[in-house]
Structure formats: C-alpha cells, structure tokens
C-alpha positions in Angstrom: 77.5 6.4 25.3 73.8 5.7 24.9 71.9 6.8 27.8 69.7 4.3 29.8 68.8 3.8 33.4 67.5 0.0 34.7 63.8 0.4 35.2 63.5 1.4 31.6 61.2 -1.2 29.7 62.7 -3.1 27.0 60.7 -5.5 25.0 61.9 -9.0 24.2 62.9 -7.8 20.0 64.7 -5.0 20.9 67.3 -6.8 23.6 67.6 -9.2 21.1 68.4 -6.7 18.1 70.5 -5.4 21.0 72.1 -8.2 21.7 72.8 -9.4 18.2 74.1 -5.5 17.9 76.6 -6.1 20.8 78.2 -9.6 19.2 80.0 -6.8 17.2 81.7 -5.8 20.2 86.3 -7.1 20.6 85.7 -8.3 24.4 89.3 -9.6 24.2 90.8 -6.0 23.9 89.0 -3.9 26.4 88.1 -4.1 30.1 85.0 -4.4 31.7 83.9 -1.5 32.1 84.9 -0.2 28.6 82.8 -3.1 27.6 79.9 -2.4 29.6 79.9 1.3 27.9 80.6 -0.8 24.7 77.8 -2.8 25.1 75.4 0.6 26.1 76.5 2.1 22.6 75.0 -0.6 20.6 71.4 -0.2 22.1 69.1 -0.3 18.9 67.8 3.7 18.1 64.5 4.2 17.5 63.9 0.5 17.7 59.7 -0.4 16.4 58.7 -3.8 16.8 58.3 -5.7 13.8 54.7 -6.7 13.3 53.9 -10.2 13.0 53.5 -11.8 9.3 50.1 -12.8 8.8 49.2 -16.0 7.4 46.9 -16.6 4.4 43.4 -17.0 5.6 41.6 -20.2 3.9 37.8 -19.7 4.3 37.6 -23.3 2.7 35.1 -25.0 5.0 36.1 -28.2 6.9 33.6 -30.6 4.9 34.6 -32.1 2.0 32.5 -32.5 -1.4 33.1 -36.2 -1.9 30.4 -39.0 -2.6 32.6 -41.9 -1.0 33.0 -39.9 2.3 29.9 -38.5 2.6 27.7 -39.7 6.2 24.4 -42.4 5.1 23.0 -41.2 8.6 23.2 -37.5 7.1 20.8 -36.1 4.1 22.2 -36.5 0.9 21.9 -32.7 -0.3 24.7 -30.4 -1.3 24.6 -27.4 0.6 26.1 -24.3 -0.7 29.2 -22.9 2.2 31.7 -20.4 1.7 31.3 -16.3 0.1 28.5 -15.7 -2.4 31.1 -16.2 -5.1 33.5 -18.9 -5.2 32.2 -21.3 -2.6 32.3 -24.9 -1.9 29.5 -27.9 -1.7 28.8 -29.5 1.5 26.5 -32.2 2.7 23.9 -31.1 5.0 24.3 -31.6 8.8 20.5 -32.5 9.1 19.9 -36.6 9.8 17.4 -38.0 7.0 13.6 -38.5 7.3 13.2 -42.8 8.2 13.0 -44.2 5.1 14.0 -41.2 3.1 17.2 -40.1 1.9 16.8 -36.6 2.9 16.0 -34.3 5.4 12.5 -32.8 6.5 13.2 -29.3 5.2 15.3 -30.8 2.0 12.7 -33.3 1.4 10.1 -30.6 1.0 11.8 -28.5 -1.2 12.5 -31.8 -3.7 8.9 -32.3 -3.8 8.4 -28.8 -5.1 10.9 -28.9 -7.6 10.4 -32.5 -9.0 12.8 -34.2 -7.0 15.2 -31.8 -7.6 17.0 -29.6 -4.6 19.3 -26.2 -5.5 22.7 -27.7 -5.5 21.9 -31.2 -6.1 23.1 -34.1 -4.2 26.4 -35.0 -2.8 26.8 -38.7 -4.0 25.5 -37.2 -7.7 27.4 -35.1 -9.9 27.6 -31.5 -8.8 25.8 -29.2 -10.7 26.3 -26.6 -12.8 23.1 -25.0 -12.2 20.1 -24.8 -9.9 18.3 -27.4 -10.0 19.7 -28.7 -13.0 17.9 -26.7 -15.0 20.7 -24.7 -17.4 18.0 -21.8 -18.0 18.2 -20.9 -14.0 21.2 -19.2 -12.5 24.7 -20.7 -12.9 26.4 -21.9 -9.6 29.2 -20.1 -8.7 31.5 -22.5 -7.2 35.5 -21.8 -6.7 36.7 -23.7 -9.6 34.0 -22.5 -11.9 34.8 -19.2 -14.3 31.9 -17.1 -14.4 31.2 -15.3 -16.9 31.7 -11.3 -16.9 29.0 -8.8 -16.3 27.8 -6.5 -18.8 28.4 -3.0 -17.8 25.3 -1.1 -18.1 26.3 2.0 -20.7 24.2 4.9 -19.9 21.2 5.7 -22.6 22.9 8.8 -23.6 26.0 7.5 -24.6 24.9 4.5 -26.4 22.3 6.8 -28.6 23.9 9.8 -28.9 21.3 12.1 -26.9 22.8 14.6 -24.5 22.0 13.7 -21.5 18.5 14.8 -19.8 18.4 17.6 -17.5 16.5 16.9 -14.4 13.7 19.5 -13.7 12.6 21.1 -10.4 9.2 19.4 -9.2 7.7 22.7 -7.7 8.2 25.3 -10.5 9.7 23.1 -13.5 12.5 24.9 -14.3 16.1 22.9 -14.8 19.2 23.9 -12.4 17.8 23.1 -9.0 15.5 20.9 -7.1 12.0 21.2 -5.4 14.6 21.4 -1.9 16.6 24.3 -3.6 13.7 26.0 -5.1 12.9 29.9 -4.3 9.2 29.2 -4.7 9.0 26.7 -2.4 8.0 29.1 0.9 5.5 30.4 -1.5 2.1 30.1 0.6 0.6 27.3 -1.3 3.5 25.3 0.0 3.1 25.5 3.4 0.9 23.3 5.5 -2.3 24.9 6.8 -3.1 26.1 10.4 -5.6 24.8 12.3 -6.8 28.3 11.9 -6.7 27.6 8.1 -8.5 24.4 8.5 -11.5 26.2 11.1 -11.9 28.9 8.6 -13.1 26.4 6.2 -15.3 24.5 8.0 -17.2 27.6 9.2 -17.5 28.5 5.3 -18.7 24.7 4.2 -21.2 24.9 7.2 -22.6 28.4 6.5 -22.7 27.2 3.0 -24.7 24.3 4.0 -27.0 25.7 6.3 -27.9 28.0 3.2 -29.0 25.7 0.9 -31.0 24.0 3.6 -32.5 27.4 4.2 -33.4 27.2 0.6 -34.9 23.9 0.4 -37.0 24.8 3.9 -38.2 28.0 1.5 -39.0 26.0 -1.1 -41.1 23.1 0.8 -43.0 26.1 2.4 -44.0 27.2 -1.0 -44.6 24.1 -2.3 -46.9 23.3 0.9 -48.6 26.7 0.7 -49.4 25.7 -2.9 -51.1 22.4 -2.3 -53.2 24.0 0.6 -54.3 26.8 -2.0 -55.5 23.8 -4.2 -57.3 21.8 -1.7 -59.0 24.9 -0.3 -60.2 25.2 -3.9 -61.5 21.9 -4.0 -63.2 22.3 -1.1 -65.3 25.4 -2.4 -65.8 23.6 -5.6 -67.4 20.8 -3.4 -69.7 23.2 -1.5 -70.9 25.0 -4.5 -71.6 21.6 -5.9 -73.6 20.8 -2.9 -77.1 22.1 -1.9 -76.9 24.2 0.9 -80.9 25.2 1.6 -83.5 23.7 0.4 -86.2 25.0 -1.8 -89.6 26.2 -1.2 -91.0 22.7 -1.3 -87.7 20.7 0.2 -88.6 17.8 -2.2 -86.4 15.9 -5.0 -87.3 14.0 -7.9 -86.1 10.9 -8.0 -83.9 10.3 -11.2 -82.2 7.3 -10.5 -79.6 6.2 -13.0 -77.9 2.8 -13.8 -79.0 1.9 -10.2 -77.7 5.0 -8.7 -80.4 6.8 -6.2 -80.0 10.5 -7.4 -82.0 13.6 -6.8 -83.2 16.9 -9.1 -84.1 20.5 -7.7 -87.6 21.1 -9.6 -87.1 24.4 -9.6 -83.4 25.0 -11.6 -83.0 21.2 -12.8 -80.2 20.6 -10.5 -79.1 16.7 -9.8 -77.3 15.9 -6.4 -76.7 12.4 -4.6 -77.9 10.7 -1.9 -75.4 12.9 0.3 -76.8 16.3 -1.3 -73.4 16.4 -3.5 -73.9 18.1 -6.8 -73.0 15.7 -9.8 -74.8 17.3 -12.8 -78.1 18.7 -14.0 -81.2 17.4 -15.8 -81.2 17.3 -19.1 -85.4 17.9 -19.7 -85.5 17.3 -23.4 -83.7 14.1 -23.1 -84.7 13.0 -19.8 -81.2 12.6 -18.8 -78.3 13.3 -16.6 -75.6 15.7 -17.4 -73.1 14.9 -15.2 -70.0 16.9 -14.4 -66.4 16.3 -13.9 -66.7 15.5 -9.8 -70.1 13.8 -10.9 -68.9 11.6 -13.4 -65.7 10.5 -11.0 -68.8 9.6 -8.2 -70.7 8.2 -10.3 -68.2 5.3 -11.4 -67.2 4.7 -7.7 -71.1 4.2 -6.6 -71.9 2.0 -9.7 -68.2 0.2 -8.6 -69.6 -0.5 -5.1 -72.9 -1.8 -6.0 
C-alpha cells in the first residue's frame, strides 16, 4: 500500500486521475478497510499536471475592411493594422475635418501626394500599392503573395575570385587585426603625455622667439643702414653750403628763370638764397651749372613761384 498521510496536498487532476484509477476497484468483494487500502494503492505515481492546451492566437484586428460598414462621422482612410507582413486595412479612428472627408493629419498627407493617402480609402478599392502608384512598394496585406526575396550571393562566389583577405590597419599584413596587432604598443601608437605635449610647446616657442630674434637683427641693420645714408646726406648738404664767407662777404647776383641765386667771385661758386650750394658759374657761357641737389631745388623754387 501507497503511503500518504492527510495534510499532504493533492491538486484537483491528480484526485481525479485518482479517482478514475479507483473505479477499477470490486467494492462488492472486500470490506472496508481492505477497500480503503485498495483505494490508497491506486494513488497516481509520479503524477505531473497536464498543461493547459493553448488556443490559436488571431492577431486579426477587431475592424473590418468593408465600404458598407465603414462610420461617415470617421475619415475615410485605410489604415494599415496588424505585423509588418500580412496585415489588415482599417478605417482610421480620427473624426473628419467639417466639410472634408478626412482627417486633419490624413488630409495633409493627400494634399502632398495628389489626393492620394498610403493605403487608399476604405469605401474605394484597396490597393495594391502605395499610393496607387505600382512603381512604389507593394502592400503586404494577408491575402496577398509576395514575392520572394533575392538572396544576395556573395561577389566571390558569383565571379569566381577567392575571397579577399582582410588586412590589418596598423602594419598591413593579412591574419589579424589592428586590435590583435604586435605593433600596436609600438610608441607611435600611444597617446602623448602632457609631458609630450609641454615638450613641444617649449620647442615651437623657442623656435619662435628665434626667428623674432632674427627679424629684430635684421630691422637693426636695416635701420643702422638708413641712418648711415642720411648722415651722408647731411655732409653732402653742408659741403654744398657756404660755411664762411670770403674776404669781401659779397655775391653776385645771377638770378635764373626768376630764381634769386648767388656766385662766390672768388672760385665761381652758386648758392641760394639760404647759402645752399646748387651749382657753379659757368664764365664762358654766363650760366649756371647746376648739380644734382641744385637741379632738384631749383624745380621746387620755380614750382612755388
């Protein structure tokens, strides 16, 4: 005899299997408590509940794609409801626009497509494609066959070529990858220090500071030049200019082309009215010779007259 004790749990299958177990039992030919041990023996083994049958699930939604039933209150577009593939047209839930036969957000749509919305409308035929327009995607509702996709074949198979090895992006060689490579703790991989990075900038700023040296060099040279030339000048002006005067201190007038100058008797010398030297006097032709300064003068005092 099976044992079992009363506070055992028994679900609701198993004293039923027992039970239907038990109607095997010949109650007319033994006592009670042969019975009752009876009854213990046929107490199901290793008894698992049967799970429950599941019923088909139908994702088919609860509107139904027909013109005469469709609501006036409610736009007139087909809406697209179920899985991406295989699904059913709807009428849209939105109320119309007042005096339109669609909604706001359908009616907007239309007047971007010439009239037209994706999955047409529910009192018109349905569609076979968006918009009605066979060279757009085909609509794949549940009792339309779709046609097959086209495996892509791989280039190499379809030419011939073996296939392409890949090639490591550090080094370039074939077998690993720029993660796997053994060059890639090499030193030119790894990301500068700020050490690294204040190194330079000490270098690009002593290199600047040179060349500025260099150009402050040159502008002293160049300065030093220009001051050499105008000292020159200067002398040039002096020697040009009479310094003392001669024995008798007086000029001969030799005015030219309405320009007061003056000649030193004694060497033939011509200076201006400011004792500047210009020239000298040309006896034999009663003239003046003028120089280079002179001549420059003697175009800016004939200018200003």
């Amino acid at each position: 005899m099976s044992s079992f004790t009363i506070h055992d749990k028994v679900s609701g299958h198993e004293i039923k299997t027992w039970y239907l177990n038990s109607l095997e039992m010949e109650v007319d030919t033994i006592d009670g408590e042969a019975a009752w041990a009876s009854f213990m023996d046929h107490k199901p083994v290793d008894f698992k509940v049967p799970r429950r049958a599941r019923g088909k699930k139908t994702s088919t939604p609860s509107c139904v794609d027909d013109a005469e039933k469709h609501e006036e209150s409610k736009c007139d577009t087909r809406v697209y409801k179920g899985p991406s593939v295989g699904g059913w047209g709807c009428q849209c839930s939105s109320k119309k626009v007042e005096g339109q036969r669609l909604c706001k957000g359908h009616q907007n749509e239309a007047d971007k497509h010439e009239g037209q919305v994706k999955n047409g409308f529910i009192n018109e035929d349905r569609p076979t494609h968006h918009y009605g327009d066979e060279n757009l995607a085909l609509i794949p509702w549940h009792d339309v066959e779709l046609p097959e996709k086209k495996k892509k074949t791989p280039k190499a198979q379809t030419s011939g070529e073996p296939k392409k090895q890949r090639k490591c992006g550090n080094c370039g060689e074939v077998g690993h990858n720029r993660k796997n490579c053994k060059n890639a703790s090499s030193d030119s991989d790894k990301p500068e220090t700020v050490a690294d990075l204040m190194a330079k900038l000490a270098i690009a700023q002593a290199a600047v500071e040179a060349e500025a040296a260099v150009e402050a060099e040159v502008v002293v040279e160049v300065a030093a030049e220009v001051g050499a030339e105008i000292e020159q000048d200067e002398e040039l002006d002096e020697d040009l200019t009479i310094g003392d005067e001669d024995d008798t201190g007086v000029l001969i007038d030799c005015t030219f082309e309405g320009v007061y100058y003056g000649r030193d008797p004694n060497d033939n010398e011509v200076v201006d009215d400011d004792g500047f030297g210009v020239g000298t006097w040309d006896q034999d032709n009663e003239l003046i010779e003028f120089n280079k300064k002179g001549q420059q003068l003697h175009k800016k005092m004939k200018a200003a007259l």
